[in-house]
C-alpha positions in Angstrom: 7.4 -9.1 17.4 8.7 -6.7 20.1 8.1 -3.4 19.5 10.6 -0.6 20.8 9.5 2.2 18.4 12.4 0.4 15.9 11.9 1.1 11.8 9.6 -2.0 10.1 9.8 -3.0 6.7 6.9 -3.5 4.5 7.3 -7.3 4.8 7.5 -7.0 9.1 4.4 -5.1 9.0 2.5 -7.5 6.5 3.1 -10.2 8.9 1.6 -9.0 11.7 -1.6 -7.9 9.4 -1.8 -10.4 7.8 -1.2 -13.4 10.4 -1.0 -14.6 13.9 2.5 -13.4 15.4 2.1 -12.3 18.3 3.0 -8.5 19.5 4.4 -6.8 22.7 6.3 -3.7 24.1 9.7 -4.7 24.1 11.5 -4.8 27.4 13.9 -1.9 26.3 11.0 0.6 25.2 9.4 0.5 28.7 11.9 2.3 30.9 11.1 5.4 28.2 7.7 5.0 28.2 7.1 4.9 31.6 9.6 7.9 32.5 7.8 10.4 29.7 4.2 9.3 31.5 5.7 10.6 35.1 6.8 13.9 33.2 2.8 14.1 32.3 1.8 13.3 35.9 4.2 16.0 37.3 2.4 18.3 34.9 -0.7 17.4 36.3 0.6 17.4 39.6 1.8 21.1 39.7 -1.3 21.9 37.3 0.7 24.0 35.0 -0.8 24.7 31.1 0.3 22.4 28.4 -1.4 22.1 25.4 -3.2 18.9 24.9 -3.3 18.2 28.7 -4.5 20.8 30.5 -5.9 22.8 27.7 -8.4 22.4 24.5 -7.5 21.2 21.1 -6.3 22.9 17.9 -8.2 26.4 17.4 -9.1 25.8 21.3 -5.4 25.4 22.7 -6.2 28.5 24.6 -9.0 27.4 26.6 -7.9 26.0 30.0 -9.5 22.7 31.1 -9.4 22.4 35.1 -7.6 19.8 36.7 -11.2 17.6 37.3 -11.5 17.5 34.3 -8.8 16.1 32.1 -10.2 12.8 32.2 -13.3 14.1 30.3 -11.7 16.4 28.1 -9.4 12.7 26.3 -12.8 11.1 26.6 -14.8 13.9 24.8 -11.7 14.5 22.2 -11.8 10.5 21.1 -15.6 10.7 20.8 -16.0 14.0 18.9 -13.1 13.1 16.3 -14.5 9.7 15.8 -16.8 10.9 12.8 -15.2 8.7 9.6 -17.0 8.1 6.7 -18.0 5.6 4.0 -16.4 1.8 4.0 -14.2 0.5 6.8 -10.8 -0.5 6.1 -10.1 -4.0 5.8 -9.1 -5.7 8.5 -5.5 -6.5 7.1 -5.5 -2.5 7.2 -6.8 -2.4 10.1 -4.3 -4.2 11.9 -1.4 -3.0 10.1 -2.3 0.6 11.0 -2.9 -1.0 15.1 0.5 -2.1 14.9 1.9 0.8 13.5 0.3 3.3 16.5 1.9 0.6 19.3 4.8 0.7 18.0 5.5 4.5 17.3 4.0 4.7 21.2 6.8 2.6 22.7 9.3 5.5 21.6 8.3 7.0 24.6 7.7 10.6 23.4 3.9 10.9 23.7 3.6 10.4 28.2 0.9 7.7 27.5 0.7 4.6 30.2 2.6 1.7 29.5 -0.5 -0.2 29.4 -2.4 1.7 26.4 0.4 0.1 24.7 -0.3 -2.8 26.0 -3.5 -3.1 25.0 -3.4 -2.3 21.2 -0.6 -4.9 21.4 -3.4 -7.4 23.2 -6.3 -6.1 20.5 -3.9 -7.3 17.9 -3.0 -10.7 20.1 -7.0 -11.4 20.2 -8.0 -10.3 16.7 -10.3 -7.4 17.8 -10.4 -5.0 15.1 -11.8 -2.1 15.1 -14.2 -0.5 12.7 -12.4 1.9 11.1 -14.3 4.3 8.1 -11.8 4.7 5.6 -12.9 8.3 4.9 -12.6 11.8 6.8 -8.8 12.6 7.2 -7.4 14.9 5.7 -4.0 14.5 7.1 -2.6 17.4 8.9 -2.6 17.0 12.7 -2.2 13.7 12.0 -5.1 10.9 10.9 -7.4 12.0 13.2 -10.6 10.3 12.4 -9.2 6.8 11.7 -7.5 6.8 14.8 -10.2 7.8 16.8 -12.0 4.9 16.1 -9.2 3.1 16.6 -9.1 4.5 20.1 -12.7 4.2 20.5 -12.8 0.5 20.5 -9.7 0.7 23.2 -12.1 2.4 25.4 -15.2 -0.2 24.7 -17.1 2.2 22.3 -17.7 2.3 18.4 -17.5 -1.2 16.5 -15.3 -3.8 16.2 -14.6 -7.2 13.8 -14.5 -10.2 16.0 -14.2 -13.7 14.5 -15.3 -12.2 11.4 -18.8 -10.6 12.9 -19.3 -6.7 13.6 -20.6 -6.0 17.0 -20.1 -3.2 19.5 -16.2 -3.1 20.7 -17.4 -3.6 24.7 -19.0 -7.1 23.2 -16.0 -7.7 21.0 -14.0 -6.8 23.9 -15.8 -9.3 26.3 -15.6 -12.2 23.9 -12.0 -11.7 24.0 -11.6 -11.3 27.4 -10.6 -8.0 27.8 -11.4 -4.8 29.6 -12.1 -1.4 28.2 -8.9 0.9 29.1 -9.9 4.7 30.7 -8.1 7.3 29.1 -5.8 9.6 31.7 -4.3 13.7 30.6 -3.4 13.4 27.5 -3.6 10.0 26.0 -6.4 10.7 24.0 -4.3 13.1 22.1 -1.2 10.7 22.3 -3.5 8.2 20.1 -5.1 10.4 17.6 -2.1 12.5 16.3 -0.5 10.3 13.8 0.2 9.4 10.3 -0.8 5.1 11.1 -3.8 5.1 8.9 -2.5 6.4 5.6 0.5 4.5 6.4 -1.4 1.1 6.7 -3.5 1.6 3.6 -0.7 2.9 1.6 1.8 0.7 2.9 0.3 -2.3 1.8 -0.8 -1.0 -1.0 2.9 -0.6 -1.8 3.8 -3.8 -1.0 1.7 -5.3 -3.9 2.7 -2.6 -6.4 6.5 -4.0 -5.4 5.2 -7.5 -7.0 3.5 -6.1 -9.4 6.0 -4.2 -11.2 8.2 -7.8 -10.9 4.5 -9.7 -12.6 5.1 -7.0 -15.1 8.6 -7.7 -16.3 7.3 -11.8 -16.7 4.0 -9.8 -18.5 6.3 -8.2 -20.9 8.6 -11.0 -21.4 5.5 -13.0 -22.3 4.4 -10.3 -25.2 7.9 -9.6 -26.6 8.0 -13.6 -27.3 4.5 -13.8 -28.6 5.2 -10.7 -30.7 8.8 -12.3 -31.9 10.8 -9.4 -30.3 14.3 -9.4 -29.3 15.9 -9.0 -26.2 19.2 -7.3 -27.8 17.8 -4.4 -25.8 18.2 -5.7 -22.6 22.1 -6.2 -23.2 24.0 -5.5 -19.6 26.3 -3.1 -21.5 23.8 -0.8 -22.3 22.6 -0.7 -19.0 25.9 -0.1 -17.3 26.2 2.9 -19.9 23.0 4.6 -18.2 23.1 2.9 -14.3 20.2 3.3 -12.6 19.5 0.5 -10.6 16.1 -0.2 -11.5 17.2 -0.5 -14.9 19.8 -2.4 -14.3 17.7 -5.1 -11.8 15.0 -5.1 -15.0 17.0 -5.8 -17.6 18.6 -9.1 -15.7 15.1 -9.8 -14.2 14.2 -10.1 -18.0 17.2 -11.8 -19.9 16.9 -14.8 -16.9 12.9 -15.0 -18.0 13.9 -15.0 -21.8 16.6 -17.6 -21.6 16.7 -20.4 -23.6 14.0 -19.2 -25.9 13.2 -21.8 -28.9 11.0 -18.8 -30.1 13.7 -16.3 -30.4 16.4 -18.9 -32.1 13.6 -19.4 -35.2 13.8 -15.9 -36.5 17.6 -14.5 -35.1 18.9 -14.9 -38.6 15.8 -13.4 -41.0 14.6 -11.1 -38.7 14.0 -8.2 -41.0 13.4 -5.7 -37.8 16.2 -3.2 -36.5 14.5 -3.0 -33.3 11.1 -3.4 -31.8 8.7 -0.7 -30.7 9.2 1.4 -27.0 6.9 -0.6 -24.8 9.1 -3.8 -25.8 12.3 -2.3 -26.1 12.1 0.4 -23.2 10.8 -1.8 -20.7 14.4 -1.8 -18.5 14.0 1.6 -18.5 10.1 2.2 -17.8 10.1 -0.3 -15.3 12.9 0.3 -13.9 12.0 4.0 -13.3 9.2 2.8 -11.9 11.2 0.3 -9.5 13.3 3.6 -8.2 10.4 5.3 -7.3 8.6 2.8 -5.7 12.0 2.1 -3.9 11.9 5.7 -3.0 8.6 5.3 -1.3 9.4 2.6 0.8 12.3 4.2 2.3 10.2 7.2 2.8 7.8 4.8 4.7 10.9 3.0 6.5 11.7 6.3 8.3 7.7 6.5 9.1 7.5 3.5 10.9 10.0 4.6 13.8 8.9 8.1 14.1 7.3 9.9 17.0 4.2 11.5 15.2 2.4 12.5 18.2 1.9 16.3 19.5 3.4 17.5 21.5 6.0 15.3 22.5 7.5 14.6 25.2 11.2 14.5 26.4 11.9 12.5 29.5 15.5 13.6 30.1 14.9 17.5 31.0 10.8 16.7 31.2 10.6 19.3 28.2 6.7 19.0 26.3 7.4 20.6 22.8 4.5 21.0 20.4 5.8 20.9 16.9 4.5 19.4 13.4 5.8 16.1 13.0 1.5 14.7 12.5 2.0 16.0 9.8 1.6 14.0 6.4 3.5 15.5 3.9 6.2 13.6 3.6 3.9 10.5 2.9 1.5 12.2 1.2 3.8 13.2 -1.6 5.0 9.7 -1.6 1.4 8.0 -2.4 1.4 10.4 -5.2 4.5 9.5 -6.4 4.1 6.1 -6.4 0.2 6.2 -8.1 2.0 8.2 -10.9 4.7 5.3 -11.4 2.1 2.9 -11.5 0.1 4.2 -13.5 3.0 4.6 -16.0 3.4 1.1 -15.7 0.2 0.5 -17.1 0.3 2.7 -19.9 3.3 0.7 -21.3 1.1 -2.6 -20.3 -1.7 -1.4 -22.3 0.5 -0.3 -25.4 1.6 -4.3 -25.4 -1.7 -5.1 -25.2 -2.3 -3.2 -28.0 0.4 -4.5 -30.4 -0.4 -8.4 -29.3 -4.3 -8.3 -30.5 -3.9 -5.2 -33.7 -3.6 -7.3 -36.9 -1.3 -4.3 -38.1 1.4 -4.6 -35.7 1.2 -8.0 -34.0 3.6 -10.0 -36.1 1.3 -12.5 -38.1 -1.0 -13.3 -34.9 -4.4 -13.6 -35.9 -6.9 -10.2 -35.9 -7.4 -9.8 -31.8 -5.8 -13.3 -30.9 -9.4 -14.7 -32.7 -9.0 -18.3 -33.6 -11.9 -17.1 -36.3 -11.5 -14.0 -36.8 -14.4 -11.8 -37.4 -17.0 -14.8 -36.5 -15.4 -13.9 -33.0 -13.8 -11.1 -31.5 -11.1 -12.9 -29.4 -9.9 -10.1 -27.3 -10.9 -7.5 -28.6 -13.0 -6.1 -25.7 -10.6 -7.3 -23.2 -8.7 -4.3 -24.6 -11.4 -1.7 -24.4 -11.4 -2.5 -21.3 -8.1 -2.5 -20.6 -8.3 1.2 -21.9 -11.2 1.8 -19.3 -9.0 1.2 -16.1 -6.0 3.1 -17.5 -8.1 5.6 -17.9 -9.6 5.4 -14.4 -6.1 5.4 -13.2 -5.3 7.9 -15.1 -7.6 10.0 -13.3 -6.8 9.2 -9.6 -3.3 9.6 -10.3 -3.9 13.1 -9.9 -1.9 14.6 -7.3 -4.1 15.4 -4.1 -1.4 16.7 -2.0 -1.5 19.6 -4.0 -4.6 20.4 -2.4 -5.7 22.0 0.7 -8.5 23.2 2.4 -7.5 24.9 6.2 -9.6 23.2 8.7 -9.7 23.9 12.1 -10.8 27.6 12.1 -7.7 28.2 10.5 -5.6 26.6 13.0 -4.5 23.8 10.4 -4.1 26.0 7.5 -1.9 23.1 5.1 -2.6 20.1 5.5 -1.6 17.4 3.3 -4.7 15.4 2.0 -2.2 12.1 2.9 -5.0 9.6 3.4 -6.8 10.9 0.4 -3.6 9.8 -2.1 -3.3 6.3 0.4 -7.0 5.5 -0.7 -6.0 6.2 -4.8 -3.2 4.8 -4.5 -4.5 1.3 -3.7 -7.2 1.7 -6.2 -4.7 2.1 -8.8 -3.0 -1.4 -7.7 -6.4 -2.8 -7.8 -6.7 -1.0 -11.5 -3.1 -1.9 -12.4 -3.7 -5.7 -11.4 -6.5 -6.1 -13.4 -4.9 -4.8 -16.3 -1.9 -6.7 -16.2 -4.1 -9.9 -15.7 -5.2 -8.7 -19.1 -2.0 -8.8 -20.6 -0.7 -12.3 -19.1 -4.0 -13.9 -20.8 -3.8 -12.1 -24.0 0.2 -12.7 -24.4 0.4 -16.7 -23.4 -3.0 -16.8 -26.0 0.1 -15.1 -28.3 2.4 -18.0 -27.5 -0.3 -20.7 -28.3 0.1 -19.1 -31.7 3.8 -20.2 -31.7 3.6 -23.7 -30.8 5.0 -26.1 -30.9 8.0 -23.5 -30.4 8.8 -22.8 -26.4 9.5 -19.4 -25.5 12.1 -18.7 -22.8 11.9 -20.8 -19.2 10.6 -18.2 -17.1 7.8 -17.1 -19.6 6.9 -21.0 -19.8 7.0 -21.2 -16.4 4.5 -17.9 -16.4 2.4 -19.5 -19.0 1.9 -22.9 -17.1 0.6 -21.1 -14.3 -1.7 -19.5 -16.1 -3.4 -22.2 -17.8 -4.0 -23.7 -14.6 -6.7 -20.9 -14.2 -7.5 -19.8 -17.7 -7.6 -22.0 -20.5 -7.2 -21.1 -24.0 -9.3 -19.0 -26.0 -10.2 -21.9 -29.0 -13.8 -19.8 -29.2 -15.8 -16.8 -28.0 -16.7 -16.6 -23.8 -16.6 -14.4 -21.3 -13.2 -13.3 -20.3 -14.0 -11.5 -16.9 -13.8 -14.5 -14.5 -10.2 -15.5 -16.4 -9.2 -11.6 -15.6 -10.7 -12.1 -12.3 -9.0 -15.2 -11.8 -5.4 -14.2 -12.7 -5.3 -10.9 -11.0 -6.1 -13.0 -7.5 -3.1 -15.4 -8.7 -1.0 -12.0 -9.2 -2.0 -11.3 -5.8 -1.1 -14.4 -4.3 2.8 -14.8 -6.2 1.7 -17.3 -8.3 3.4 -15.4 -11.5 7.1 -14.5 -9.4 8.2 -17.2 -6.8 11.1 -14.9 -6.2 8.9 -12.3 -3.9 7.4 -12.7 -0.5 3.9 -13.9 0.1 1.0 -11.4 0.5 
């Protein structure tokens, strides 16, 4: 991948975090990049005040640093913002947020040397990742902690993940054959003011939220046939009277899943039922609801990607330095909180399915909790409690935190956005909302062995069948949390929707 500072999908950046293509600084970006780093220079040259290279930081901006010591003043800004806290990301994260930083670099607004770049491209080329806490910003002038590990590895410091072991980055660095960089005016700054760390943690939480709410339409699918439903509901003319496109996309995404459906042809003409309960018959519109907004937070994230985030910035063409806001997380911030709300809608109609397949009083002549012996055994009965626990959970951390602040700073950064915050909640809701729909894919294909020998329709057979390669049927009382375990990894890994890329 050649970076230029161009926008990158979800799917682009999952590549590069996930596997072993290789990144560089396009040819294009470096005649920008190199002219914004000789506007620097000349400031350095004529020693005039600019904030962030010959003065302090944030509350500080109006202390001047002398010209010896600029050097010192990036090194000593890296070092005293590298104070994280609590796990570190994963490495996937980690390199997603690494090739993130590179890429909004080669823009050539932040007059940083071609070769710090070039050396976050190399990290990523050699697998050195740094240790990165995953606590600690709160996402105003940027992710400032994060990224100062980030850059502390760069310069030989901190930790780093090499070949799976953590060590000190100068070993990691050695093992791959590279050489600590040392940081010139202002390129400290130029790598810790930036949005890269909620971006990576949120942006790939968001790219398994897009499968999931695809695992849930095949979920659903599963229940309404277990449950004897009808898919009159998901008729294209009552989409195209209300035409969102997330409804729309649901609504076909379902009718190919039910086609062909033995179970459906054995009650069509005694069905006694006008019309089946919301979280059957609503699911085009839940879903797809949810679809729009997560298809509102990817675009939000597409414009991320190819933005200059740093502060100030520089502008090569009248050597201008601007300081302005645009480290600031808001716009993602409110997008994390978005997207944790949809999902957590999306489990609250799971759950309700849930619900109907295993209650005796609503589950269409299914056995008392999906029990082969009912009362002897509780079938899945717990499975729903706990179900209801990680709604619940969700439920909780779907609470908005970019309604919060606290001014930090001395009152420098008086809003800031609390961006990483709704990142980190946001992928513990996918985590929640995986399990949960793992829940409903065993309990509903345990609702079609109740139907047999009657086949429901070929994309919930082909659902089921990939399933009971991991979890077999309930024919007595065990432990259901390996099969849970089990299925959400296969959600995870496609196993239930061919029709979306790998993770």
């Amino acid at each position: 991948m050649e970076l230029h500072g161009q926008k990158l999908t979800l799917a682009e950046i999952a590549t590069v975090a996930l596997g072993d293509a290789p990144v560089k600084v396009s040819s294009s970006a470096r005649p920008g990049v190199i002219a914004s780093r000789r506007v620097v220079e000349d400031i350095v040259a004529r020693d005039d005040i600019v904030y962030g290279v010959s003065t302090g930081f944030g509350k500080l901006s109006d202390v001047r640093i002398p010209h010896d010591a600029l050097a010192e003043l990036q090194l000593n800004l890296v070092r005293s913002h590298a104070c994280g806290i609590g796990n570190p990301l994963s490495e996937t994260e980690a390199r997603a947020m690494m090739l993130l930083r590179a890429n909004v670099l080669a823009l050539g607004f932040s007059g940083i040397r071609l070769e710090i770049i070039e050396m976050l491209c190399e990290l990523l080329n050699h697998h050195v990742c740094p240790m990165i806490p995953e606590k600690g910003s709160v996402g105003a002038s940027g992710d400032l902690a994060p990224l100062a590990h980030l850059a502390l590895s760069l310069i030989g410091e901190g930790e780093a993940f090499f070949q799976g072991e953590r060590m000190e980055s100068r070993e990691a660095l050695r093992r791959a054959g590279l050489k600590p960089v040392e940081l010139q005016a202002k390129e400290g700054l130029a790598l810790l003011n930036g949005t890269q760390a909620m971006h990576a943690v949120g942006g790939l939480a968001l790219l398994r939220a897009k499968r999931l709410i695809r695992v849930a339409d095949v979920a659903g699918a599963t229940s309404l046939e277990a449950l004897k439903g009808t898919p009159a509901a998901f008729d294209p003319r009552l989409q195209d009277a209300r035409p969102h496109p997330g409804q729309r996309e649901v609504a076909k995404h379902l009718m190919s899943i039910l086609e062909g459906s033995d179970i459906r042809r054995s009650h069509l003409m005694d069905d006694p039922r006008v019309q089946d309960a919301y979280s059957l018959r609503c699911m085009p519109q839940v879903h797809g609801a949810i679809r729009d907004a997560l298809s509102h937070c990817e675009n939000v994230l597409l414009i991320e990607s190819g933005s200059a985030t740093d502060n100030p910035l520089v502008f090569s063409e009248n050597g201008d330095v601007i300081s302005g806001g645009n480290f600031h997380g808001a716009p993602l911030a409110l997008t994390f909180d978005y997207a944790a709300i949809a999902l957590t809608d999306l489990m609250s109609i799971s759950e309700r399915r849930i619900e109907r397949l295993i209650n005796p009083d609503m589950n269409e002549g299914l056995p008392a909790f999906l029990a082969r012996r009912p009362g002897m055994e509780s079938g899945f009965m717990i499975a729903h409690v706990a179900a209801a626990a990680l709604l619940n959970e969700a439920k909780v951390l779907a609470h908005p935190s970019s309604i919060d602040n606290v001014p930090t700073s001395g009152g420098k950064e008086d809003h800031v956005s609390m961006g990483m915050t709704g990142a980190l909640k946001f992928r513990a809701i996918v985590d929640l909302a995986e399990n949960l729909l793992a829940i409903e894919l065993l309990a509903s294909a345990e609702g079609l062995e109740h139907r047999r020998p009657l086949k429901a329709g070929i994309g919930v057979e082909r659902a089921f069948t990939a399933l009971r390669k991991i979890a077999q049927p309930l024919t007595e009382d065990r432990s259901l949390s390996g099969d849970i375990a089990r299925v959400a990894e296969a959600i995870r890994r496609g196993d239930f929707d061919s029709g979306y890329e790998k993770l």
